[in-house]
C-alpha positions as CSV (number, residue, x, y, z in Angstrom):
1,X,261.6,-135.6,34.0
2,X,259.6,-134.2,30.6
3,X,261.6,-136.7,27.8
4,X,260.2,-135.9,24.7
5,X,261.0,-138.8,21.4
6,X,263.0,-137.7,19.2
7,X,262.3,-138.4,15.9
8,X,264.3,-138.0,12.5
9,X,261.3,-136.1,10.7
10,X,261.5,-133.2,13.3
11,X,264.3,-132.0,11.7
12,X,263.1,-131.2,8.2
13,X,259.2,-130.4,9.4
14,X,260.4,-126.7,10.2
15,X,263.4,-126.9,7.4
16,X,264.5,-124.4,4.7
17,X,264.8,-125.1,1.1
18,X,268.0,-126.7,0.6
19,X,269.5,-127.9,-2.5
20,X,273.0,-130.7,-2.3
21,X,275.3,-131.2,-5.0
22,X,276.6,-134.7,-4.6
23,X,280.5,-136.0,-5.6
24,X,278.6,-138.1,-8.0
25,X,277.2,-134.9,-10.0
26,X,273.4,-135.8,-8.8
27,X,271.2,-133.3,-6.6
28,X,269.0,-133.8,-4.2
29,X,266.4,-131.1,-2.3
30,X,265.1,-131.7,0.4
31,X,261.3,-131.4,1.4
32,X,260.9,-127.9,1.3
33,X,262.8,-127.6,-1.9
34,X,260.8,-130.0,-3.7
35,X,257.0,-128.9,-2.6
36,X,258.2,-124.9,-3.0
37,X,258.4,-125.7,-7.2
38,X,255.2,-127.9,-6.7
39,X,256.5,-131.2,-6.2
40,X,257.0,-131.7,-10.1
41,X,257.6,-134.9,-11.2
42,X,260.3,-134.1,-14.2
43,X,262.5,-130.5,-14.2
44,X,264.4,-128.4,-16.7
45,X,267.9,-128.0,-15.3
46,X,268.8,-124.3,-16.2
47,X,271.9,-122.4,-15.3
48,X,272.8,-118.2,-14.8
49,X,276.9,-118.5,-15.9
50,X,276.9,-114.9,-14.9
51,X,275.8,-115.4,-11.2
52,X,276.8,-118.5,-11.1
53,X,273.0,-120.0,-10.2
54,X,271.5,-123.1,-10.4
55,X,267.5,-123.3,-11.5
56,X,265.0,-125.6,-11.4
57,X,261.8,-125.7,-13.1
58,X,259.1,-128.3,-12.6
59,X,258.1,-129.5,-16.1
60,X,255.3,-131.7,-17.5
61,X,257.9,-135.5,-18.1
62,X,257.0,-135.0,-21.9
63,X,259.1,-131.9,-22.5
64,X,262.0,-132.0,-24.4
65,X,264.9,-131.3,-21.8
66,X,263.2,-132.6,-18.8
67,X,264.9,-134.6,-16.0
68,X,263.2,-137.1,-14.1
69,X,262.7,-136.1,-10.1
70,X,262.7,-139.4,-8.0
71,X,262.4,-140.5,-4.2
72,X,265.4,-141.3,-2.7
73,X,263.6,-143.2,0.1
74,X,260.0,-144.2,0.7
75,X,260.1,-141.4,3.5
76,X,257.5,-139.0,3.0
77,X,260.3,-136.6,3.8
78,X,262.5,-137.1,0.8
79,X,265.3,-136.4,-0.3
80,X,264.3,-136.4,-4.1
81,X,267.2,-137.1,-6.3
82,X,268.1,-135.7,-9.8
83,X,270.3,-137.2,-11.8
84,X,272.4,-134.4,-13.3
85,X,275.7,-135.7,-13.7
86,X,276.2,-134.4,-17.7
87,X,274.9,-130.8,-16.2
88,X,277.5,-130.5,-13.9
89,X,280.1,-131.2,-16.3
90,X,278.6,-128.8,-19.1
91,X,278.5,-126.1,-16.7
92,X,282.1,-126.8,-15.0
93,X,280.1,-127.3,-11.8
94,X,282.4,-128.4,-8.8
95,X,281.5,-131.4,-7.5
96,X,285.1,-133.1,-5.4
97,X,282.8,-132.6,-2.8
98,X,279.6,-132.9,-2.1
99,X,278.0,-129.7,-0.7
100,X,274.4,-128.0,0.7
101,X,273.3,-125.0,0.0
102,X,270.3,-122.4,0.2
103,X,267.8,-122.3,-2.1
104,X,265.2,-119.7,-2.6
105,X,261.7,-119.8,-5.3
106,X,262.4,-116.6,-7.7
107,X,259.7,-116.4,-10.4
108,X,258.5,-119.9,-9.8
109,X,262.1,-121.2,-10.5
110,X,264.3,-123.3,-7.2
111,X,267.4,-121.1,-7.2
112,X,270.5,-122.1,-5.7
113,X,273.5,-119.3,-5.4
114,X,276.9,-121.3,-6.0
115,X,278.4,-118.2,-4.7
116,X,276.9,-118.1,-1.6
117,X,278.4,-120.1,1.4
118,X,277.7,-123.9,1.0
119,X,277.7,-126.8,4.2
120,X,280.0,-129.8,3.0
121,X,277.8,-133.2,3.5
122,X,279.2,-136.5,4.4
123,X,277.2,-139.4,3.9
124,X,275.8,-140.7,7.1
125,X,277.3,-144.6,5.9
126,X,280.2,-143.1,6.1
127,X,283.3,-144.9,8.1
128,X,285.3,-143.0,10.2
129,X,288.9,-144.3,10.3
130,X,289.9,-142.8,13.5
131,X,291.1,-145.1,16.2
């Protein structure tokens, strides 16, 4: 028999850019989300109402509307977490649920299509109440 070890940072070495909008209005990206805008310490939050899409901008911490970016974990893996609860509700931003979705760099800017088809995330804490 060939076993091979599986370990939990196999999954996101080969992994797109994903972006998740948590119940709790935060977002997180995951690895490849974060080091495709540079791995930016503080972001602006910016928003397309048109298309309905999401940007974010690595920013020097001193500027005016920037958003602090921090480790969720002390994973080298991430997720990083922004806390962008007041966004959310500005832009009428659904979040009953918290959901995953592609992003894509455009013009040096993380871009994530609300439109587009989103994977609903449940919290790996938690319980299922099934007998």
């Amino acid at each position: 028999m060939n076993f091979e070890s599986f370990s939990r940072q196999m999954l996101t070495s080969n992994a797109e850019p994903h972006v998740t909008i948590h119940k709790r209005g935060t977002l997180s990206l995951n690895r490849p989300a974060y080091e495709a805008i540079g791995s930016p310490a503080s972001v602006e939050l910016l928003f397309d109402r048109g298309a309905q899409i999401v940007g974010l901008r690595g920013v020097p911490h001193d500027v005016a509307n920037a958003y602090h970016v921090r480790a969720s974990t002390p994973s080298p893996s991430g997720p990083w977490v922004i806390s962008a609860i007041a966004f959310t509700k500005y832009y009428d931003i659904d979040t009953t649920r918290s959901l995953r979705w592609p992003a894509h760099v455009q013009d040096g800017i993380l871009c994530v299509d609300l439109t587009s088809a989103a994977v609903p995330v449940t919290s790996n804490r938690a319980r299922n109440d099934a007998p």
